[in-house]
Phi, psi and omega in degrees: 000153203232154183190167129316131175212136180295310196242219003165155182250347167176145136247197192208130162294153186234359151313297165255005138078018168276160159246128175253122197241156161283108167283037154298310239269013164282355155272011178243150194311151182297312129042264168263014186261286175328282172326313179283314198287323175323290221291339180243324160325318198277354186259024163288318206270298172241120173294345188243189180272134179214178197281295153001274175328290184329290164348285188308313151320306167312289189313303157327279139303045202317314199239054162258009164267298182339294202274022176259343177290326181295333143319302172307329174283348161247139187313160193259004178170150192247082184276340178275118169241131168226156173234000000 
């Protein structure tokens, strides 16, 4: 499920087994779109960032502290539009 989001690039409920993503994150590299989705998958298995949770990143995802610093570096959204 896809929404406006303000703060956060995603969560997940691990009740109903939903993922919710920001649609910022189709402006953004293909990537870090991957990276969000992993990053609220691996919390169906463990909720908090823990050492586990970490574990699970790793294994999955090898290079996901790259694309979450790559994120951090970009607005989380773009309002000045010029032309």
């Amino acid at each position: 499920m896809s929404q406006k989001m303000k703060t956060k690039w995603g969560t997940c409920s691990r009740e109903a087994k939903r993922l919710w993503l920001n649609l910022e994150l189709a402006k953004k590299p293909g990537e870090c779109l991957e990276y969000i989705v992993v990053h609220e998958m691996v919390h169906l298995l463990e909720r908090n960032h823990n050492d586990r949770f970490i574990s699970l990143m790793d294994e999955l995802m090898p290079k996901w502290r790259f694309y979450k610093e790559e994120l951090n570096r970009r607005p989380l959204r773009h309002e000045n539009w010029s032309y």
